[in-house]
C-alpha positions in Angstrom: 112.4 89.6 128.0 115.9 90.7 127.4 117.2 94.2 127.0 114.9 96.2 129.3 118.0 98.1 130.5 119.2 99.6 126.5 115.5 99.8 126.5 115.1 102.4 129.2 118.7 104.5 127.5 116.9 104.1 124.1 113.8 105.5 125.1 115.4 108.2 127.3 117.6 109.3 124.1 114.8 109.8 122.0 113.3 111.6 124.5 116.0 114.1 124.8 117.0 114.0 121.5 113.6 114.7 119.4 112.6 117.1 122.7 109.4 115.0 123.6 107.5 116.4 126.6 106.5 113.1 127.9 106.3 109.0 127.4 104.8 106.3 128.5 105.3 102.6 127.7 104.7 99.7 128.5 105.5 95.7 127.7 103.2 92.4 127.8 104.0 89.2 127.8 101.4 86.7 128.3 98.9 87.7 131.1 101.7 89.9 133.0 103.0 93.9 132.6 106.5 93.0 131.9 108.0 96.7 131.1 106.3 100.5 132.4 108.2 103.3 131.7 107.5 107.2 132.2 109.4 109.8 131.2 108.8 113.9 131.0 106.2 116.2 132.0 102.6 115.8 131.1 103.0 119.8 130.4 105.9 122.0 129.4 104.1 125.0 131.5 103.1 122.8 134.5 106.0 120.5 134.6 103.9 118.2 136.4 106.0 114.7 135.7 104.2 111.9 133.7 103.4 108.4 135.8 102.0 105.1 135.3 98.9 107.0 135.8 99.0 109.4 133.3 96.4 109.7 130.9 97.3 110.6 127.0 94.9 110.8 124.2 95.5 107.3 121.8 93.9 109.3 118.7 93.2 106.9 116.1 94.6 104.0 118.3 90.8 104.5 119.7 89.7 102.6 116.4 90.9 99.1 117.1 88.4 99.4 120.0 85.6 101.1 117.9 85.7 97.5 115.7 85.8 95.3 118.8 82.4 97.1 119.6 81.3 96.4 116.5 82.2 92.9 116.4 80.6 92.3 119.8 76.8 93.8 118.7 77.4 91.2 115.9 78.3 88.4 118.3 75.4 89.3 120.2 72.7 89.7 116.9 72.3 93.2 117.3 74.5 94.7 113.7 75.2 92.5 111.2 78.3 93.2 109.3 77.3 93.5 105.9 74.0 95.3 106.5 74.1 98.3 105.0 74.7 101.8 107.1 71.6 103.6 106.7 70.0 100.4 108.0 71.1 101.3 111.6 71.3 105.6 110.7 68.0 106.1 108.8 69.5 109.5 108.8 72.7 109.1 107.6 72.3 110.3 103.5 75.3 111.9 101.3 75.0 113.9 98.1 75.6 110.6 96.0 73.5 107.5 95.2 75.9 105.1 96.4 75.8 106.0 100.2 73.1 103.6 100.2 75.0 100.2 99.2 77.8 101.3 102.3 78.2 98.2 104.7 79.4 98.0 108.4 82.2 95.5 107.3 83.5 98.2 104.4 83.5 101.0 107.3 85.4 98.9 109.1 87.7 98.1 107.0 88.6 101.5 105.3 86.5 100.5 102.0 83.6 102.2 102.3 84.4 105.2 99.7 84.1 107.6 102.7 86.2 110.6 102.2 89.0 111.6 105.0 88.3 114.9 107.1 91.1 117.1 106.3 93.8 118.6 108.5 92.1 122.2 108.0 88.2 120.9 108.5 90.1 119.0 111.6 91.4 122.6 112.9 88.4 124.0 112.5 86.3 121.2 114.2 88.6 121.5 117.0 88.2 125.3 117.5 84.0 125.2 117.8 84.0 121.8 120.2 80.5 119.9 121.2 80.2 118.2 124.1 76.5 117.5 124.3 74.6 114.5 123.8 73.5 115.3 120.2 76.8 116.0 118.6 77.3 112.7 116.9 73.9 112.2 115.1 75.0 116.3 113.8 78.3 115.2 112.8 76.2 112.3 110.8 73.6 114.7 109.0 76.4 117.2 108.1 77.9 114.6 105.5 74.6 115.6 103.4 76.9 117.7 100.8 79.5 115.1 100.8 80.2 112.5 98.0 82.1 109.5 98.0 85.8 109.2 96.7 85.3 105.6 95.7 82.1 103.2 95.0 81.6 101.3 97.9 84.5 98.1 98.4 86.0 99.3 95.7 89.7 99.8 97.3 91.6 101.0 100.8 90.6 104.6 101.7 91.2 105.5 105.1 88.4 107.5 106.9 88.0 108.6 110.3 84.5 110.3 109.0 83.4 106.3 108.6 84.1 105.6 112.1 83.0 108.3 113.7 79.8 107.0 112.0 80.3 103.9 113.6 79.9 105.5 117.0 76.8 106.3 116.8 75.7 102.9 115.2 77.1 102.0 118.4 75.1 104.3 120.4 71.9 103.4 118.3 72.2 99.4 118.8 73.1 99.4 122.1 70.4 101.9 123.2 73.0 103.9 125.4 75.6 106.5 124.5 78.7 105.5 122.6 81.1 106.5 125.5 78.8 104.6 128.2 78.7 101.5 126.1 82.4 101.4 125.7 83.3 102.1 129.1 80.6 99.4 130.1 81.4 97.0 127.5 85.0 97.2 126.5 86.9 99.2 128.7 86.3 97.7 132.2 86.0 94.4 131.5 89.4 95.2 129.6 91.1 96.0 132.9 91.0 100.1 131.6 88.8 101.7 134.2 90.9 104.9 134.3 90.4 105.3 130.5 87.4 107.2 128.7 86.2 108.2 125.5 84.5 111.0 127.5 86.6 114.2 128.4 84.8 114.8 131.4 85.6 111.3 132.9 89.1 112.0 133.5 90.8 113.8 137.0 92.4 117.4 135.4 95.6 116.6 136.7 95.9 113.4 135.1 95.8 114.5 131.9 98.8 114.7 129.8 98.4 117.7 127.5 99.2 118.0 123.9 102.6 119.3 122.3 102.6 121.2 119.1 106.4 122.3 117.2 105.1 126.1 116.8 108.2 126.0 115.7 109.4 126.1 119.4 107.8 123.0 121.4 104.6 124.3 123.0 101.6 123.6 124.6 98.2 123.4 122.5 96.8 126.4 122.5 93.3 124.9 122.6 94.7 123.1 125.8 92.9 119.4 125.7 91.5 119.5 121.9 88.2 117.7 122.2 85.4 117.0 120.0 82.6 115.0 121.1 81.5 113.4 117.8 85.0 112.8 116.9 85.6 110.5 119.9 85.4 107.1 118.1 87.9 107.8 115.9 90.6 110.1 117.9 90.2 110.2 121.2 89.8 107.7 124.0 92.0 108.7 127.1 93.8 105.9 128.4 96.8 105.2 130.8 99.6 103.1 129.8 98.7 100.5 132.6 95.3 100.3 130.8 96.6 100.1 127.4 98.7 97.2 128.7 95.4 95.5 130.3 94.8 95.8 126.8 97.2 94.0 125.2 96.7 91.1 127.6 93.0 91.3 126.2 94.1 90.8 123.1 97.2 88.2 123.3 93.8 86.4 125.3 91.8 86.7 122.0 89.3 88.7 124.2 89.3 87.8 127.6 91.1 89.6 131.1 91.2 88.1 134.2 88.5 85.8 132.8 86.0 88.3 131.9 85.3 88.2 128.4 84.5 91.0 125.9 84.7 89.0 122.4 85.3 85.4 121.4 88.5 84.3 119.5 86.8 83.9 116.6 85.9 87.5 116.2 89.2 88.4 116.7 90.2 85.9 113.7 87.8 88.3 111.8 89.5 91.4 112.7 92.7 90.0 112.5 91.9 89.0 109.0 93.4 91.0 105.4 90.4 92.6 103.9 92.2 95.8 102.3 95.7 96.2 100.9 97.5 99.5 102.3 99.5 100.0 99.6 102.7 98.9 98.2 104.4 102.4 99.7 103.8 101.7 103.1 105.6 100.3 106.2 106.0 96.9 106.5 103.8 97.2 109.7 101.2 98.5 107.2 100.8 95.5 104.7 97.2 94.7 105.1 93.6 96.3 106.6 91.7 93.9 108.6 88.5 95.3 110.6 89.5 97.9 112.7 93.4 96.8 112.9 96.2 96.7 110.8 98.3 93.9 109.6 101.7 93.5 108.6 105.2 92.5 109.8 108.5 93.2 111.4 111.8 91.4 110.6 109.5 88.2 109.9 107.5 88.6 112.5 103.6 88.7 112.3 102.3 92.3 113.3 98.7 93.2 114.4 98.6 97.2 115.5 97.1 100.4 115.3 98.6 103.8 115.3 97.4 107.6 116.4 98.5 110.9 115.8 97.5 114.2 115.5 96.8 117.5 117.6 99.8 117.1 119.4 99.4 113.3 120.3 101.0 110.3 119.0 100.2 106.5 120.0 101.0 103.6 119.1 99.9 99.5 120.0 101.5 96.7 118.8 100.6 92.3 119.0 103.1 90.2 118.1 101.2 86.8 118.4 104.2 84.6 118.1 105.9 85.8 120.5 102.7 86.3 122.6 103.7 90.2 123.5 102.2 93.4 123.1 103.4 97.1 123.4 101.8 100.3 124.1 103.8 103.9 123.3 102.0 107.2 124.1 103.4 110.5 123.6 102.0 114.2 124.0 103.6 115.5 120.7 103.3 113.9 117.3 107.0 113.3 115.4 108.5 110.8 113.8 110.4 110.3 117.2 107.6 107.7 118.1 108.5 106.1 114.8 111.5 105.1 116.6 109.9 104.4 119.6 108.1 101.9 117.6 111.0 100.0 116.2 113.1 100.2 119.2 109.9 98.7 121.5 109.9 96.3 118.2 113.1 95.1 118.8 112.7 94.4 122.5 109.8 92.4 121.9 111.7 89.9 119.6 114.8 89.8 121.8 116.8 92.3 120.1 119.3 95.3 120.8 116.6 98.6 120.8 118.6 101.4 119.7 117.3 105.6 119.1 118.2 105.5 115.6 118.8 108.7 113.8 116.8 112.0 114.2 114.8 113.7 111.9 116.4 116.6 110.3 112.9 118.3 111.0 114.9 118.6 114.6 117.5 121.0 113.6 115.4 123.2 111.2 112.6 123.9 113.9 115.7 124.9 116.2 117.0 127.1 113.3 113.5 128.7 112.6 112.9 129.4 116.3 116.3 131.1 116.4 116.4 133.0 113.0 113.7 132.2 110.7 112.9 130.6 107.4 116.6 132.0 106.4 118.5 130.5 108.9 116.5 127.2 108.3 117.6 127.2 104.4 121.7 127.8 106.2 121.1 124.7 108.3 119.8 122.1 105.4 123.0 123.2 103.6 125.3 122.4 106.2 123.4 119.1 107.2 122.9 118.4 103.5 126.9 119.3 103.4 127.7 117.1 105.9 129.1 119.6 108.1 126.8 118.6 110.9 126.2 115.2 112.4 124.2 112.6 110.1 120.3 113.3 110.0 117.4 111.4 108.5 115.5 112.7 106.0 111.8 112.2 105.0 110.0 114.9 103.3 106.6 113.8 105.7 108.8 115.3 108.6 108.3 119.0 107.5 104.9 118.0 106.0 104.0 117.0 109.5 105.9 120.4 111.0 103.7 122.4 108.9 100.2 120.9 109.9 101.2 121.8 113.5 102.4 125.5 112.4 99.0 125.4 111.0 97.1 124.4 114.1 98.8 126.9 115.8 97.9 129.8 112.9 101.6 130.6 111.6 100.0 130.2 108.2 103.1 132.0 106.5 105.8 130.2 108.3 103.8 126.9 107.4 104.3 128.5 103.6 107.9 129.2 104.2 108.1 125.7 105.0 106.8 123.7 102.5 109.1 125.9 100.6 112.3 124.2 102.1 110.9 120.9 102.1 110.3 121.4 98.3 113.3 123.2 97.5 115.5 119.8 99.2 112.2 117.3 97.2 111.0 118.9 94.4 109.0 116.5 93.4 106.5 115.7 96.4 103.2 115.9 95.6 102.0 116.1 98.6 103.8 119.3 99.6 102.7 121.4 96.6 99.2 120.5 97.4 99.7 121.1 100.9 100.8 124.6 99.8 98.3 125.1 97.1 95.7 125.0 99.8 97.2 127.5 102.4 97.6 129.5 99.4 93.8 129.2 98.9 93.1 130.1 102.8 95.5 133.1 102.4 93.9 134.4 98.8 96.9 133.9 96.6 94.6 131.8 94.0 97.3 132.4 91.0 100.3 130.8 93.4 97.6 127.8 94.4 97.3 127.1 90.2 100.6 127.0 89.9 101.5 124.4 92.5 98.6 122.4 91.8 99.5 122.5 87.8 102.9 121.4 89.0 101.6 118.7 91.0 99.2 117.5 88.2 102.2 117.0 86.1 104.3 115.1 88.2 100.7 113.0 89.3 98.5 113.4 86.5 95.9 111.2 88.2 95.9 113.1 91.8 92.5 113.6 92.6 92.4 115.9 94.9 94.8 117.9 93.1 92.3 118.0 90.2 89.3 118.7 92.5 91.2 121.8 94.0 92.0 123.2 90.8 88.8 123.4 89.2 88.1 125.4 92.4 90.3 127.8 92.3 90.5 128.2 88.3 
């Protein structure tokens, strides 16, 4: 592998740059760890430095390992894939007919119909935790009141409230708690016995905490934000030494050091397009197979999964044809692992790795830290003026700016916000209805209408705009 040394200034540039806390990486090629990196503190309070050793939370990188679960019951004639969910959760039921016709192969795959859980329900979740043993089969008979967004294989919907169901399908089958069965089943004979879907597992001080932009870079307030029944979709622990066991895993189609968890032609069937993203997305994000997603980069065939959230980000990336893989954790969640991504990318295939821009989100968190929403509106003019050095602009950077304000109450500044980011894009949907619903939470129903009216007209088919507005109308 070439480049490893503009690897290491790429990666430290970011880290500077973007003000990350702390990274880890690492590289496979074949059967052998070709790359580790760490760099910055597992905690801005602690400064206790991040190693090899570290563990960070993967978020929704914990999925690709929720399907390969799944896949091996089915291997071993315990789930069938296109048996229908209340077959294996005779107590799963939603407020809609249709919950009935849901498969294990449409959960999977992000067809299902589910709904999403949303940023606010997530923030809540996170604030009333469950650790017991019961807290996933709860999690399962709260979706009572919900109903489905789409009939059953209908199209791509992600859900995270589908695979925590999966969990306990796993926990059900196997006759054993989710997180024992993965540990037993998927993590060690992966090579990742210092990673856990359990909290409790992991040593205290090898944890690598979370970062949220409050706007200032800050611990989570919650400290390790944990929920018990959300496990199989956000949060297995893992190192990056184990996330590299696991890339060798899956370069092996399902064997380490010649234990085997899956045969290769389950990981054909996970590895196979059954859902298209959407013509919007990355080009890392062409395709939906079960559990992982498909796509490319600069030609080259890409099978990944990535996390974020709560002050995480993950990512983990196959390149077949070049038989590598990469893992990137993070404790803060930014569009700086974006460019982790492509600049680990670009190693993999033999090319130059470079930092790449940063996000103007950057310099307006500095401005709001050092004078407020005003000075935030006298720094887009000057980067906008090109009076300051060139930026990179994506409206989902302040989006994703405002969620952590959120998580960290600063429901007003979040406000504030999504007013600069609409005042520079006007038309995103997404941020008027991202508004409309704070303005909900903070009783300004007549300023909700209004935002969700505008967003109607520039998206008259938005459904969750619609649903919100009958609510507050």
């Amino acid at each position: 592998m070439r480049y490893e040394t503009e690897l290491d200034a790429a990666l430290q540039e970011i880290v500077t740059r973007w003000g990350v806390p702390g990274l880890a990486v690492g590289i496979v090629e074949g059967a052998d760890v070709v790359y580790a990196q760490a760099l910055g503190v597992q905690s801005l309070e602690t400064q206790a430095p991040v190693t090899l050793d570290s563990a960070f939370c993967t978020a929704s990188v914990s999925k690709c390992f929720v399907a390969t679960a799944i896949l091996q019951l089915a291997e071993r004639g315990t789930i069938d894939l296109d048996g229908s969910l209340v077959q294996y959760l005779p107590c799963f039921q939603m407020d809609d007919p249709r919950h009935r016709q849901i498969t294990i192969r449409q959960m999977l795959s992000h067809t299902s119909g589910m709904p999403d859980i949303h940023e606010s329900e997530y923030d809540d979740m996170l604030a009333h935790p469950e650790r017991d043993d019961g807290a996933a089969e709860r999690f399962v008979r709260g979706l009572s009141n919900s109903k489905l967004i789409a009939d059953p294989g209908e199209r791509f919907s992600y859900s995270n409230i589908a695979y925590n169901a999966l969990g306990d399908v796993i926990a059900r089958a196997s006759g054993t708690s989710f997180e024992a069965y993965m540990r037993e089943q998927i993590l060690i004979p992966s090579g990742m016995p210092n990673s856990s879907f359990l909290l409790a597992d992991l040593p205290p001080d090898s944890l690598s905490v979370p970062h949220l932009r409050t706007p200032v870079m800050t611990v989570n307030p919650l400290g390790h934000p944990y929920h018990r029944a959300d496990a199989p979709s956000s949060f297995l622990y893992a190192t990056i030494l184990d996330m590299c066991h696991w890339g060798v895993t899956g370069l092996n189609r399902g064997s380490y050091l010649e234990q085997s968890i899956l045969s290769p032609t389950s990981y054909d069937a996970m590895w196979t397009p059954m859902a298209d993203w959407g013509a919007s997305r990355p080009s890392m994000y062409e395709d939906m197979g079960l559990g992982w997603t498909l796509g490319r980069f600069k030609g080259a065939t890409t099978i990944s999964h990535g996390g974020m959230g709560f002050g995480w980000s993950a990512f983990f990336l196959i390149l077949p044809e070049k038989n590598r893989a990469a893992a990137i954790l993070c404790n803060e969640e930014s569009s700086a692992r974006n460019r982790t991504v492509r600049a680990v990318a670009d190693t993999l295939l033999d090319g130059l790795p470079q930092a790449g821009a940063v996000s103007w989100m950057v310099p307006i968190t500095q401005a709001l830290h050092e004078g407020g929403i005003q000075a935030a509106h006298g720094r887009v003019v000057e980067i906008v003026a090109g009076e300051a050095e060139e930026y990179a602009f994506d409206p989902n950077d302040l989006l994703n700016l405002v969620i952590q304000l959120v998580s960290a109450e600063k429901l007003d500044l979040a406000i504030d916000v999504l007013g600069l980011n609409l005042h520079v894009y006007p038309e995103h949907v997404a941020s008027y209805l991202e508004r409309a619903r704070l303005y909900v939470r903070v009783g300004e129903s007549t300023l909700a209408e209004a935002d969700l009216l505008k967003a109607l007209s520039l998206e008259p088919n938005h459904a969750a705009a619609a649903d919100l507005l009958r609510m507050v109308q």
